[in-house]
C-alpha positions as CSV (number, residue, x, y, z in Angstrom):
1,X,18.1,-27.0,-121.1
2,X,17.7,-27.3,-125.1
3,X,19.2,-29.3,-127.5
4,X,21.4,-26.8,-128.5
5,X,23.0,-25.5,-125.4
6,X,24.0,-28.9,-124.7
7,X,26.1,-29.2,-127.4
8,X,27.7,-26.0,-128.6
9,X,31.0,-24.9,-127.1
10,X,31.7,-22.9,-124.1
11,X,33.3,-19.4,-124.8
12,X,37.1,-19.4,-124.0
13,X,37.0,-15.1,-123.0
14,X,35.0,-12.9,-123.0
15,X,35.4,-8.8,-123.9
16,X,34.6,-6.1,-120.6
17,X,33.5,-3.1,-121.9
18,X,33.9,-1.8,-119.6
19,X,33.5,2.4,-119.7
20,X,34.1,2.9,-123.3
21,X,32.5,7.2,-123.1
22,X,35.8,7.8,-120.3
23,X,38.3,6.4,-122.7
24,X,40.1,9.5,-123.4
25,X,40.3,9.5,-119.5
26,X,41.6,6.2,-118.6
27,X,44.6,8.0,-116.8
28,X,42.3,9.7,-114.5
29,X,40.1,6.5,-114.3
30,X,42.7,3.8,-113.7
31,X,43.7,6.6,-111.0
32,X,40.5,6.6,-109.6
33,X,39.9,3.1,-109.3
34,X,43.4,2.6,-108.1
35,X,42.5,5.2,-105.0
36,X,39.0,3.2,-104.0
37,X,40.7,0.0,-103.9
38,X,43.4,0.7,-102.0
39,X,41.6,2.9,-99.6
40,X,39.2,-0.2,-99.0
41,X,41.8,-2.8,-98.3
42,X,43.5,-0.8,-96.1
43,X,41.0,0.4,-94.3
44,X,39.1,-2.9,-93.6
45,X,42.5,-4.2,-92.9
46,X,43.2,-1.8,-89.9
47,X,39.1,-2.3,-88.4
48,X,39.8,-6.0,-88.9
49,X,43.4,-5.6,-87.0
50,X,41.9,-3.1,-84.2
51,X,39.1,-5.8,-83.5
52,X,42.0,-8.5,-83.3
53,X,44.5,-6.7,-81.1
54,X,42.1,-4.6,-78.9
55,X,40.5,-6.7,-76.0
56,X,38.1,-3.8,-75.5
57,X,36.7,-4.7,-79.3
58,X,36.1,-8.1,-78.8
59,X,32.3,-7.8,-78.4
60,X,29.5,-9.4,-81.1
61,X,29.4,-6.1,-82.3
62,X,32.4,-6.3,-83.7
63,X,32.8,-9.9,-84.5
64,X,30.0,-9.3,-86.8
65,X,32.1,-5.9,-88.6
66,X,35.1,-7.8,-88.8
67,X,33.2,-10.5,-91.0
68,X,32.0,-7.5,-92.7
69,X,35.8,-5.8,-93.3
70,X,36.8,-9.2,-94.7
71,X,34.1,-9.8,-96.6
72,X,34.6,-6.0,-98.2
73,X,38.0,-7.0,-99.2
74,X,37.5,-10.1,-100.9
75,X,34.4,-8.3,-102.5
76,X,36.5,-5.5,-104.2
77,X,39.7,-7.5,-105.0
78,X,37.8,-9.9,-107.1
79,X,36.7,-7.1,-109.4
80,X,39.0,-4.1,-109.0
81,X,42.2,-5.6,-109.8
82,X,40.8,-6.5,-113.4
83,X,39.1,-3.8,-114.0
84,X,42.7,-1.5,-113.2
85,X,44.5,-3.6,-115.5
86,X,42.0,-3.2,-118.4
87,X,41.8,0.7,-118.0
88,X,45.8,0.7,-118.0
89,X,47.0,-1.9,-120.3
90,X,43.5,-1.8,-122.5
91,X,43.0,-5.3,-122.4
92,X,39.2,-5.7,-122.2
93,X,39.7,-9.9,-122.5
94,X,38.5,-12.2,-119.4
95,X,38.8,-16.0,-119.6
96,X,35.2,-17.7,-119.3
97,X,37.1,-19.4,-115.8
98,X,37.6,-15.9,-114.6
99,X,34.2,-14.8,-115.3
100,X,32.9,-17.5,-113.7
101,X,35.3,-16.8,-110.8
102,X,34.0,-13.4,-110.5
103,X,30.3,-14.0,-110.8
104,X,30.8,-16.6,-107.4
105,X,33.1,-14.2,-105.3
106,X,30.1,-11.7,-106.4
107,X,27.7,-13.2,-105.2
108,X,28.8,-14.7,-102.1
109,X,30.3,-11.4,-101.0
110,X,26.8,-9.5,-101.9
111,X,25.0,-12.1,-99.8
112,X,27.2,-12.5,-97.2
113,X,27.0,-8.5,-96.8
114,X,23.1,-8.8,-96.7
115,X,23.1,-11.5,-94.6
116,X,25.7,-9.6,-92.1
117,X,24.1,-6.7,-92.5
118,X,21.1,-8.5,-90.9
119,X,23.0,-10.0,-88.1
120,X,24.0,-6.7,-87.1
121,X,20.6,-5.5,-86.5
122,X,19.4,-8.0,-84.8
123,X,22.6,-7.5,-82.3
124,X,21.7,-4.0,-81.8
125,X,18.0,-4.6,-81.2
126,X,19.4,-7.3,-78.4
127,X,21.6,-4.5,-76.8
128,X,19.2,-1.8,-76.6
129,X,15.8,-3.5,-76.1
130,X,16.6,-6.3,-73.9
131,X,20.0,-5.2,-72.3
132,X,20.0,-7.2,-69.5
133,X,19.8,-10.9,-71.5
134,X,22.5,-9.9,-74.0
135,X,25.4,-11.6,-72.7
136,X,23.1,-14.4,-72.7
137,X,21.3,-14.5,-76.2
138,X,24.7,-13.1,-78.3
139,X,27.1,-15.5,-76.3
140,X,30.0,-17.4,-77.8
141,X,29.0,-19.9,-79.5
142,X,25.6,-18.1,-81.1
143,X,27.7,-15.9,-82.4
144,X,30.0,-18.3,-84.3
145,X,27.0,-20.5,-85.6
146,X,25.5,-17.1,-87.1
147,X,28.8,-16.5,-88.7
148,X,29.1,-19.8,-89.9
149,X,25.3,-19.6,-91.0
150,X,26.3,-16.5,-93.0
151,X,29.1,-17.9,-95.1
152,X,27.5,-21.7,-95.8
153,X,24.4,-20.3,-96.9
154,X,26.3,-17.4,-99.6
155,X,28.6,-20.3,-100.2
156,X,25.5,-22.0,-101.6
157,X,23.7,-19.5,-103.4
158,X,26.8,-18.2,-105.1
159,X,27.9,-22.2,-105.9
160,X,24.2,-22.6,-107.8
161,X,24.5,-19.6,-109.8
162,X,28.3,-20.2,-110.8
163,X,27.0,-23.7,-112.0
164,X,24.0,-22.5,-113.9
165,X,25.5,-20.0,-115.3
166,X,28.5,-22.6,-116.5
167,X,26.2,-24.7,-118.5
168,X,25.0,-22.3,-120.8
169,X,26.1,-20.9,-124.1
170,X,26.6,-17.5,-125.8
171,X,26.1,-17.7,-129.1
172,X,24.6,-13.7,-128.9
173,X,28.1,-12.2,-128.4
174,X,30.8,-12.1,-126.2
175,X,30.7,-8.6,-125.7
176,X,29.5,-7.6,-121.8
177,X,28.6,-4.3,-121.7
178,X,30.2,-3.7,-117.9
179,X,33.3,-3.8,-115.9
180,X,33.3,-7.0,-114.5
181,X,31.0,-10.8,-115.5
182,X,27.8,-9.5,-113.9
183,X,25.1,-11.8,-113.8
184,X,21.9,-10.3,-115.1
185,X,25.1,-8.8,-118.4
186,X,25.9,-12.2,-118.6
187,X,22.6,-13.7,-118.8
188,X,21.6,-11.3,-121.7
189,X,24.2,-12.6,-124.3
190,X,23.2,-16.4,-124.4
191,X,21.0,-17.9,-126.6
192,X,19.6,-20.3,-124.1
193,X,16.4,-20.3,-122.2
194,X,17.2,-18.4,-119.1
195,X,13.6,-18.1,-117.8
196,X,14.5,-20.3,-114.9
197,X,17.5,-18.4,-113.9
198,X,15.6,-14.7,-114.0
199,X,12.8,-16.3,-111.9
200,X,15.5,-17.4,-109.2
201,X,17.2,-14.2,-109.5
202,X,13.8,-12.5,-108.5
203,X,13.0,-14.7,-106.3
204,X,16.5,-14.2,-104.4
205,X,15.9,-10.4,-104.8
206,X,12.7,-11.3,-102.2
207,X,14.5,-13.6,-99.6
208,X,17.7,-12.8,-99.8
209,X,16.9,-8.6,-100.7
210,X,14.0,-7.5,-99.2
211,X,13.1,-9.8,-97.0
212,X,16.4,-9.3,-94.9
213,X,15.6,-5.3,-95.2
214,X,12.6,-6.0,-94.0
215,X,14.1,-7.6,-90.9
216,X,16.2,-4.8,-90.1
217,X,13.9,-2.4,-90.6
218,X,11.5,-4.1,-88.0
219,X,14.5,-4.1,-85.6
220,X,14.7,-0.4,-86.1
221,X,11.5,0.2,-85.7
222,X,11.6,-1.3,-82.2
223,X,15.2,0.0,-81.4
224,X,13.7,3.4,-82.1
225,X,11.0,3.1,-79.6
226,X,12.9,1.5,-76.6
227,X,15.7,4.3,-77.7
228,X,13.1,7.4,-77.2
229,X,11.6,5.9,-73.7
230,X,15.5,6.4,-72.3
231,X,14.5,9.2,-70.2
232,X,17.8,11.7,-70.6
233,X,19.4,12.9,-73.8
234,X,22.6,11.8,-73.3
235,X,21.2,8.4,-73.7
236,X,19.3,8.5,-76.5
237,X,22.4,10.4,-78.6
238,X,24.6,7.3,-77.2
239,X,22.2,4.8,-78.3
240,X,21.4,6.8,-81.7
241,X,25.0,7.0,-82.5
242,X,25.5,3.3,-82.3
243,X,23.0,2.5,-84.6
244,X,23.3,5.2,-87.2
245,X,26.8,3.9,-88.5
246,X,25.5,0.6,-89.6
247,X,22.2,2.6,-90.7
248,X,23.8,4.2,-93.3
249,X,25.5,1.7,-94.4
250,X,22.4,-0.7,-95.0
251,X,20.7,2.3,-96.8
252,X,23.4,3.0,-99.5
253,X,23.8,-1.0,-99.6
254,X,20.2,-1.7,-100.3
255,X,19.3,1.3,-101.9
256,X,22.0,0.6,-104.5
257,X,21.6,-2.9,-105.5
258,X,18.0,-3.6,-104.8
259,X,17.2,-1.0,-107.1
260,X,19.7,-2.7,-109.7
261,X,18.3,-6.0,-109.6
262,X,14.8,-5.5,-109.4
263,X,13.9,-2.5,-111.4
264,X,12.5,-3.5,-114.9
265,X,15.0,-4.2,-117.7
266,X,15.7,-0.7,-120.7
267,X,18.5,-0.9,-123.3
268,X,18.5,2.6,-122.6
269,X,19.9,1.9,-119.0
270,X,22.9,0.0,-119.2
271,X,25.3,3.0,-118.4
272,X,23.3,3.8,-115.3
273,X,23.2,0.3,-114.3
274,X,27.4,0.1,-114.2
275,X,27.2,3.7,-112.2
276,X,24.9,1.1,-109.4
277,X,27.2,-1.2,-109.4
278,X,29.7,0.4,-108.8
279,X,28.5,2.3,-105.8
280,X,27.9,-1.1,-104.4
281,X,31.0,-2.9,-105.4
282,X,33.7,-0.3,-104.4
283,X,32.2,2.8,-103.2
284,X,30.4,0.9,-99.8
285,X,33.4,-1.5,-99.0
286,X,35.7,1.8,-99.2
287,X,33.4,3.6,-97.1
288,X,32.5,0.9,-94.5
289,X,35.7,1.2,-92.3
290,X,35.1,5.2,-92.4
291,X,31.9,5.3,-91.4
292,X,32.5,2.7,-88.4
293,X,35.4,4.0,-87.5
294,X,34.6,8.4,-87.9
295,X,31.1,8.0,-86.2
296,X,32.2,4.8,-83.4
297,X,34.3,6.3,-80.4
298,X,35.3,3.2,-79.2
299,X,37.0,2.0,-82.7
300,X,38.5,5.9,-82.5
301,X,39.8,5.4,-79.2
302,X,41.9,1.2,-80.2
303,X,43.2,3.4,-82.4
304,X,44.5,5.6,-80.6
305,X,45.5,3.4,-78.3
306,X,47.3,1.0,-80.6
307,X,48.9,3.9,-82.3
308,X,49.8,5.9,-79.1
């Protein structure tokens, strides 16, 4: 660290831009926004309540989604909130605490989701390829240790970057082009060397990114064949239909913020890049719950059954 980010000042606030081009639509906005966070909470809530109150649901499966509901709903209420009450009371100030707040519950919830995400295939790859040592490989206690695993290690990485981050100064402006203190926006107004932190943010895009895709893809890839030697079709559709839920969620996961973080940087690209994000911060977590629940018969039928 230089000289001089040792000794000027921390910022007290910063300013969210937020979407400055929809201003003369914040009504509609603030609507908007309102609608995808409530229809996120409440739907993680009820997969996270069906999972608790149906014995049928108390599988790895669905240990592992429930981590995943909660994890969507601390994900989205750490930015959502603030961005409603900027679009309706046109407050665009954050407190340098709060950013740093957010950039940690960011972080942890995006790696915990990757890190989920992975778990999940590898539970499904246990299931359908080797079926008959399940109950012994995804017992109990493994299933708790990967769990714990999962939050420790986001816990970590979020911790590092929140403390990085905290040290430096931003002497460039306190203007962040974006709806919420996103790391690589944040990173761009200070005038310190930040060479170190873009190398670990690259570096992170590898292990913690690509390297779990990777993984699931390779699961897939053997899930696929042990799926197509099933010799009826009934089968296969069964098997297929398990799998495809959390597929699609991976793919607009992945495809959404991998492509954010490691494309190359353009000033001409900052509107596109707030469109990414927020695919990944409130579009997936509000369609998680549908697309488990809509496409899983068995989440379709607690319902049912609680409701009934």
């Amino acid at each position: 660290m230089n000289e001089k980010c040792e000794n000027d000042t921390l910022p007290t606030h910063f300013k969210l831009l937020a979407f400055p081009s929809f201003a003369d639509m914040k009504v509609l906005l603030s609507v908007g926004v309102l609608v995808m966070y409530l229809l996120a909470v409440l739907g993680n809530l009820i997969i996270i309540a069906l999972i608790c109150l149906v014995q049928q649901l108390h599988t790895p499966m669905y240990f592992f989604l429930c981590n995943l509901a909660f994890q969507d709903i601390v994900y989205i209420s750490a930015i959502q909130p603030k961005l409603m009450a900027i679009t309706i009371t046109g407050d665009h100030s954050i407190s340098f605490p709060g950013c740093i707040s957010q950039i940690f519950l960011f972080i942890f919830c995006l790696d915990a989701e990757f890190f989920l995400l992975t778990t999940m295939a590898y539970d499904r790859y246990v299931a359908i390829c080797v079926p008959l040592h399940y109950s012994v490989i995804m017992n109990k206690s493994i299933c708790v240790l990967l769990a714990t695993v999962v939050w420790l290690l986001a816990g970590i990485n979020a911790m590092v970057h929140s403390l990085l981050i905290s040290h430096l100064s931003f002497c460039k402006s306190h203007e962040l082009n974006h709806f919420f203190c996103e790391l690589k926006t944040m990173l761009s107004l200070s005038c310190c060397d930040i060479t170190n932190n873009l190398i670990i943010i690259f570096v992170e895009g590898i292990l913690i990114g690509l390297f779990p895709f990777f993984l699931i893809l390779t699961s897939y890839i053997f899930i696929i064949s042990a799926v197509l030697k099933i010799p009826y079709s009934a089968g296969q559709i069964k098997a297929f239909s398990r799998c495809s839920s959390h597929l699609i969620v991976v793919i607009l996961l992945y495809g959404t913020s991998l492509s954010f973080y490691m494309k190359p940087e353009s000033e001409h690209s900052q509107e596109q890049d707030k469109v990414l994000s927020m695919v990944y911060v409130a579009v997936v977590p509000m369609l998680n719950p549908l697309v488990y629940s809509l496409r899983n018969k068995e989440v379709l039928k607690a319902l049912r059954k609680v409701t009934g």
